[in-house]
N, C-alpha and C positions, 0 to 999 in steps of 0.2 A: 515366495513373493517378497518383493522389496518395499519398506516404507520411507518415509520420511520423518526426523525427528524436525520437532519445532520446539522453539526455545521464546520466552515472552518474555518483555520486560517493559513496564510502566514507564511512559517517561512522561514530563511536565514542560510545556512549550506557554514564556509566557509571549504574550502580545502587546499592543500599544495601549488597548484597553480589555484587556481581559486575560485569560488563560487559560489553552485547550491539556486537554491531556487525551493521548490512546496510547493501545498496546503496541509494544511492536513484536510483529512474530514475523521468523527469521528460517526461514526451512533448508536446513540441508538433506541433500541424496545422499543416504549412506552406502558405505562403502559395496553392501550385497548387489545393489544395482550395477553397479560397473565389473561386476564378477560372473552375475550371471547369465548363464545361454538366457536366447531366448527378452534380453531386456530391451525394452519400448528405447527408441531413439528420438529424442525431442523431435519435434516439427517446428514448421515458423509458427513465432507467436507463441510459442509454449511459455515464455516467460513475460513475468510483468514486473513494472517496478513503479514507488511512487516516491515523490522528492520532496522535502517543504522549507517553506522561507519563513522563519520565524517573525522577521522583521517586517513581510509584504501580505504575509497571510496566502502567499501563494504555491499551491499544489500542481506540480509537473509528475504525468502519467508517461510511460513509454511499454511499449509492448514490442517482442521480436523475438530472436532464434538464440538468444543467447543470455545468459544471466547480467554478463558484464556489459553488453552492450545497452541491454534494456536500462543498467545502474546511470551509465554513460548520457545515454538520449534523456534520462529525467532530469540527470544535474545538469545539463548543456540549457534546456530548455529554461527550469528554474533561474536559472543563470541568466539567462538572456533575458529575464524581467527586470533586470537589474537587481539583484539580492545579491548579497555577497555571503549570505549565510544558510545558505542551502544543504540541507544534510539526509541523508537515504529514511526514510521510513517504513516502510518495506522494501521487497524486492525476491522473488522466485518462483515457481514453477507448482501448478499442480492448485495456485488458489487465484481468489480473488480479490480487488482491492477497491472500497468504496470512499466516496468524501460526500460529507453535508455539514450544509451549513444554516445555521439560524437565519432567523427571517430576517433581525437587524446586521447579518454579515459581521457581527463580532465576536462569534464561536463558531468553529468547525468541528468536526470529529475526522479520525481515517481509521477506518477500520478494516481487517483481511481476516479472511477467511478459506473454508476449504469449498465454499458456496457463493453465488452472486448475495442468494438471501442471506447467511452468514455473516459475509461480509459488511452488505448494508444495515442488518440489523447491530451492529458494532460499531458503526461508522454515526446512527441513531445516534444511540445509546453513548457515544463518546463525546458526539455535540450537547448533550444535553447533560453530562455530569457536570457541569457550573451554574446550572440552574437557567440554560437560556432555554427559550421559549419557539414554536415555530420552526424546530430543527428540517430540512430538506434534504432528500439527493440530490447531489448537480452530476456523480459521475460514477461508474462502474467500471474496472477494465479486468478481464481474468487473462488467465495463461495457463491452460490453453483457451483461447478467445471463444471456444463453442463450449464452457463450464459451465453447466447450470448451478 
């Protein structure tokens, strides 16, 4: 049976008034899946991806059949809010990706997972590492879309 490695790294996004910070975790299919009889073949929507705008505070989700596409569809949309500095936050297959945001809208967190609750429990947890107050979900999107 084939897994997935996932690789994390911290990063720090500041804001107009504040500074969020989440992980980014980045999954690739190892090579044993593409070798073995018998390997699962994506379906549509097996993958997700999420995008964010440092400067607008704006989070673009996309869900679909394909890694790149999904990359594509978040930065296209990011994009079309007018941000010029949209960059991949996550992006791939097999999890989940959540966003919240405090009550005064000047913290977010994005958190991913191998779980919808995973996910949002990190997405929490990310809103609130600066001490804001009133953290919410506004969004969940998995790949494949029926992940619990």
């Amino acid at each position: 049976m084939g897994g997935a490695l996932i690789t994390q790294t911290r990063l720090e996004i500041g804001m107009k008034k504040g500074k969020i910070s989440f992980f980014r975790k980045v999954s690739f299919i190892s090579a044993l899946l593409l070798v073995m009889p018998g390997a699962a073949i994506a379906a549509d929507s097996d993958f997700v991806a999420a995008v964010y705008s440092k400067s607008t505070g704006n989070v673009a989700f996309a869900e679909g059949d394909s890694d790149m596409s999904v990359r594509e569809k978040a930065m296209s949309e990011c994009k079309s809010s007018g941000a010029s500095d949209c960059e991949l936050a996550f992006a791939g297959t097999n999890m989940c990706i959540s966003l919240a945001r405090s009550a005064d809208e000047k913290s977010l967190g994005i958190g991913a997972g191998s779980s919808k609750s995973k996910a949002q429990d990190e997405a929490i947890k990310q809103c609130g590492d600066d001490g804001a107050v009133g953290c919410n979900l506004h969004d969940t999107y998995c790949g494949p879309t029926d992940l619990d």
